[in-house]
N, C-alpha and C positions, 0 to 999 in steps of 0.2 A: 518443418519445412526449411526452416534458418536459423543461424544464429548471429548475432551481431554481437562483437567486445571492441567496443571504441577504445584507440589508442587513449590512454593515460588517467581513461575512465576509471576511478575507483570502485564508487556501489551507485545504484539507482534505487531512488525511494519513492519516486511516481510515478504512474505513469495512466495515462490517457489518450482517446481517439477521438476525431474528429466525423463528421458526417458521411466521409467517402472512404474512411478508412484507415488514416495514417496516424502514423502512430508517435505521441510526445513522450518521453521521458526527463525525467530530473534528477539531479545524485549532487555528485563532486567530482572533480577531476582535480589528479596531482599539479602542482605547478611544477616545472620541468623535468627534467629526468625521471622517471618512475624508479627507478634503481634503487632510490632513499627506502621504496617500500621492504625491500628485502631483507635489509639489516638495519629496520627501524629500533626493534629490540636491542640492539646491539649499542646505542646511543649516537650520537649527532654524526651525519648531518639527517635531521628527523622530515619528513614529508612536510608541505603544507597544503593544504586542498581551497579549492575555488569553486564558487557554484557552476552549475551545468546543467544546461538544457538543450536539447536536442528533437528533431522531429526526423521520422524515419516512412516511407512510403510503404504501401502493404507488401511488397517484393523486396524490402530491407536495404532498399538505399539510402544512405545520407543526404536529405535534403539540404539543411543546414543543423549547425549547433552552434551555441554562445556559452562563453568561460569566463565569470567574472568574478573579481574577488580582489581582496587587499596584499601585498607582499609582504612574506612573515618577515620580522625584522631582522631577524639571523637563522642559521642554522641549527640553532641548537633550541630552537623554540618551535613548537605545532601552533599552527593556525589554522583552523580549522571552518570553512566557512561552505554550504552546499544549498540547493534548494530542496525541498522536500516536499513538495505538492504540486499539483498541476492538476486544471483542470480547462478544458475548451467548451467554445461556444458555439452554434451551429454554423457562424460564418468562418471558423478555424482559427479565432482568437485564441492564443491561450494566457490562460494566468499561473503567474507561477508565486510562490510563496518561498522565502529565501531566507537563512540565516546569513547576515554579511558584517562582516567588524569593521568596514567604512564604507565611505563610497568608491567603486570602480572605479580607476583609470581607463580599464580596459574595454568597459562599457559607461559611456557620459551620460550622464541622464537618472544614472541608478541612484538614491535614496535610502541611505540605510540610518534603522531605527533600533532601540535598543530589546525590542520585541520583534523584526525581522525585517524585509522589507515584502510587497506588495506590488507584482511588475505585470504585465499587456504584454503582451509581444504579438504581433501582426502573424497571416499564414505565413508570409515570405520571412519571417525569424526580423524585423525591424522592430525594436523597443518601441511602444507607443506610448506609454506612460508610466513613472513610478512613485512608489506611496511609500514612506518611511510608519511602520509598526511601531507604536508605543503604547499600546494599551496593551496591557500583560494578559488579560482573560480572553484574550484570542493569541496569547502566545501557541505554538507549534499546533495550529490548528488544523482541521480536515474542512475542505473543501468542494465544494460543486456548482453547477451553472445551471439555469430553467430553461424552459424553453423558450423564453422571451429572453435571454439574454443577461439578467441579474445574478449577481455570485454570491452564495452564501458561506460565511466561513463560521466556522463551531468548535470553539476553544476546548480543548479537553479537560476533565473535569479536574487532573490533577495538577493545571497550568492557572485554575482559573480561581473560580471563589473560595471563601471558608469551609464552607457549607458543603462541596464538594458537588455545587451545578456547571453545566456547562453554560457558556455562553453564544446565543445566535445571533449573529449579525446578517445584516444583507448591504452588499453595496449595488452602485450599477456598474454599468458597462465603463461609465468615466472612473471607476473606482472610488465612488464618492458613498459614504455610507448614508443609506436612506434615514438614520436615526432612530430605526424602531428597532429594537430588541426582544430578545426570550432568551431567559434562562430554564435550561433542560436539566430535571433533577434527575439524571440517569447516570450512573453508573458507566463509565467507559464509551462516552456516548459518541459514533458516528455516522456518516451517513448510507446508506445500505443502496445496494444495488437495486433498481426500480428503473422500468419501464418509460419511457417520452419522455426523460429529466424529471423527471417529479422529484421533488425534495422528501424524501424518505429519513427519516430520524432513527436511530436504532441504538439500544440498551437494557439495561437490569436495572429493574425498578431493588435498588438498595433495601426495602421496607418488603417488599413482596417475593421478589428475587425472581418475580417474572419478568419473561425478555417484553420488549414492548415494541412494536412497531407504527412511528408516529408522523403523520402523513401534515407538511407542514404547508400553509398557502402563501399566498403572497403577501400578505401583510404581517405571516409571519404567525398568524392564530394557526393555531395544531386543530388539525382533521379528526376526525372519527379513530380514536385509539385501537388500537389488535394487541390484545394479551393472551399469553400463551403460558400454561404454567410449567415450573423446571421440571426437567424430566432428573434432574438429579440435584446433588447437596450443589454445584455451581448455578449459574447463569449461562445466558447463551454466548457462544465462541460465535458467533454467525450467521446473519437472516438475508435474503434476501426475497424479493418479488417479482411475478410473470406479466406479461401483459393481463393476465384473464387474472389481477388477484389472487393469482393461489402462491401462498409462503412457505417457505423453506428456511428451519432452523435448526442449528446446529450446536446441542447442548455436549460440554465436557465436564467431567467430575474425576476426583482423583486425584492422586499423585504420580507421579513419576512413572514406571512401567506398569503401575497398576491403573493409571489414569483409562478412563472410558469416555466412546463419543458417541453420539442416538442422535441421529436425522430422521427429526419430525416433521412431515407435509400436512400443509390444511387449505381446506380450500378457501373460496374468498369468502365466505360466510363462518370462517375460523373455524369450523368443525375438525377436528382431527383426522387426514387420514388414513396415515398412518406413523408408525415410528418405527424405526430397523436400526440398531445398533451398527457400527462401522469398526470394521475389528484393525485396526491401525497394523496392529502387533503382527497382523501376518505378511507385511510387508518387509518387514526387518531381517537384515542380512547380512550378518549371522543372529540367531536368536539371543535374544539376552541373556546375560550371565549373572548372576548372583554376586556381587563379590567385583566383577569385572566394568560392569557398565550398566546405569539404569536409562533407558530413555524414556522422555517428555514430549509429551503431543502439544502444542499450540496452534496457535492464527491462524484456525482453522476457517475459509471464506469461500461458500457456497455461490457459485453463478447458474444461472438456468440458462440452460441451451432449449434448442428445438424442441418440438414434442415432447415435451415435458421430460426432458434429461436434465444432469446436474452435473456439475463439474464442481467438486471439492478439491482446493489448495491448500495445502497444509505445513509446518513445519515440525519435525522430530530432532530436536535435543538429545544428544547422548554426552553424559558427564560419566567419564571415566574415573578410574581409580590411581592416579592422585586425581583431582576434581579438576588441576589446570589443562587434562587433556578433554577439551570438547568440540563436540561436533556439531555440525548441523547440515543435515537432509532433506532438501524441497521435495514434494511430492504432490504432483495433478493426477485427480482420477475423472474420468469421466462413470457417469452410472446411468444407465439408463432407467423410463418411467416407473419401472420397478423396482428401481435403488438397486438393481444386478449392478456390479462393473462389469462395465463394457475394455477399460484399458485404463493401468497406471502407469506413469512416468515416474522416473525417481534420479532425482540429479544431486550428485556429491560432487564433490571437488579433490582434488589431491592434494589440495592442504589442507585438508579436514572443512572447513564451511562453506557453505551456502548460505544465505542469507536473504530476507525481502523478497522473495521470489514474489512480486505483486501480480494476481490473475487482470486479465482484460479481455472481455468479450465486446467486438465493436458492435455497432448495431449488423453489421451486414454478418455477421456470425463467425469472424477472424478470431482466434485464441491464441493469448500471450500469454508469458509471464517475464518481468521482468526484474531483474538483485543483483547480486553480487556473489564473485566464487574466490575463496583463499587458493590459488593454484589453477590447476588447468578444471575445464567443468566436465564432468563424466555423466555418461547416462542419455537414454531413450536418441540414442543416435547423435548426439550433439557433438560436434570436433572441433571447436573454438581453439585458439589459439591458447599455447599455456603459457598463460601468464602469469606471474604471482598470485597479485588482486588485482582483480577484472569486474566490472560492471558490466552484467549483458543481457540481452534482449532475444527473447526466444520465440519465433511463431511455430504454433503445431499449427496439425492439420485439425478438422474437429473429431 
């Protein structure tokens, strides 16, 4: 339907909706000239980036956006500072989670800690409060809000303990942590797309190598557990849930072009209903070569649409021969209740990446995705500006 590439934007790494539909994203933007981007390689004067956050209306206007961050101290040194999560609350709070190497000038108020910072920001984009991060087992964590308004953050397992659990927190609305914890012994743990805000936990049980989907309340005790066993030597790349309980996961094994993906459905009573392999490779174009180029399937993340459709987002890897030329290719498929594709999109760049392409279904059934492109963005109708590197924000239709 659009495309959106905010001046000076680099890449976007979150993004979320609000109750009527609009749409937040987070990344970095360059501090001035974008120009540094092009002959970065080439040595100084090198970029420095600044966090960013931005909110965009369902028809792709700029409501407002905020750029804050420290000034590198020369030219010949990166600094490098972005937000990387975001998540809203039904009244169109949103919170965002920030890496910052001080405090803003350019935003007064901001709090920066040596594990990230923790900001509020009002619908109308006004700071309302900010929390300096110092506790490392919620270092670069994932994010989301309930339906009462509490935010829970989930350190990821390789930010956090020995042991390799994750850690949950819950704060409130004032950003003040309620003090009750869980550690979540899972594997790559985050939180999965579900129905009315429900707090949904999602991982590989390390010991079993079943994916787990773990349903968290408010005090923080875990629900009634859903285990699903691998459908191959990995774990799962991706779960999510419908309003009616029925789960979708999305198992990958393998390596490189040989890597495989099987989308398992069950209903709410985790019976299996089916599983259908997802043949990645016959999207690729031109076919792989032996010798030339192997590609890799990743971050693969399943959303339910209507009537029991799916929308898989994915990324393909292609490491070339010598290994520094690589690429990477987003890809949205819709499928409908019968795992048929109904239609894929496939967006490259012309300077070989894509990158993040993060899926968004708002509640009112709006589809995004939002990353970053090395060069201009190519593919399923999109004519964005060509830029070098561009962070941008895409609506389809469904």
């Amino acid at each position: 339907m659009w495309v959106r590439q905010p001046a000076r934007v680099d890449n976007l790494q979150g993004v979320a909706s609000d109750a009527v539909g609009n749409v937040y994203v987070v990344g970095s933007v360059i501090e001035g000239d974008a120009s540094c981007r092009v002959n970065e390689r080439a040595g100084p004067p090198f970029c420095s980036y600044d966090a960013y956050v931005a909110k965009f209306n369902p028809g792709g206007q700029l409501l407002w956006s905020k750029s804050f961050g420290t000034p590198a101290p020369s030219t010949t040194e990166v600094q490098s500072e972005a937000a990387y999560r975001v998540a809203v609350d039904a009244g169109g709070n949103a919170y965002v989670l920030a890496s910052l190497v001080g405090p803003p000038a350019s935003l007064p108020g901001v709090q920066a800690g040596p594990e990230g910072s923790f900001l509020k920001f009002s619908p109308t984009g006004t700071l309302i409060w900010s929390k300096a991060m110092s506790d490392a087992q919620l270092s670069r964590a994932d994010m989301t809000v309930d339906a009462a308004g509490s935010v829970y953050l989930l350190g990821h397992p390789e930010h956090a303990a020995a042991d390799g659990s994750a850690t949950l927190a819950k704060f409130t609305a004032e950003g003040s942590e309620t003090g009750t914890r869980r550690e979540i012994t899972l594997n790559s743990a985050y939180f999965a797309p579900a129905p009315e805000r429900q707090v949904l936990v999602t991982g590989c049980d390390a010991q079993t190598n079943e994916a787990v989907l773990q349903p968290v309340a408010a005090d923080l005790s875990a629900g009634t557990e859903r285990r699903f066993a691998p459908e191959g030597r990995e774990c799962l790349s991706g779960a999510a849930v419908d309003a009616q309980g029925r789960a979708a996961v999305v198992w990958v094994s393998g390596e490189a072009e040989s890597r495989t993906a099987v989308l398992s459905r069950y209903a709410a009573d985790n019976s299996l209903l089916r599983s259908t392999p997802y043949d990645w490779k016959q999207n690729l174009n031109p076919e792989p070569q032996e010798g030339v180029y192997s590609p890799s399937l990743s971050q693969i993340t399943p959303l339910f649409g209507a009537n029991g459709t799916l929308y898989l987002s994915y990324n393909v890897l292609t490491q070339g021969i010598p290994t520094r030329d690589r690429y990477r290719s987003e890809f949205l498929a819709k499928l409908d209740a019968g795992d048929q594709q109904v239609w894929l999109n496939r967006l490259d760049a012309t300077g070989g990446n894509t990158s993040a392409a993060l899926p968004l279904l708002t509640p009112g059934g709006a589809l995004y995705q939002a990353g970053y492109a090395q060069g201009g963005l190519e593919g399923a109708g999109t004519n964005g500006p060509k830029l070098e590197f561009q962070g941008f924000l895409i609506r389809w239709t469904p």
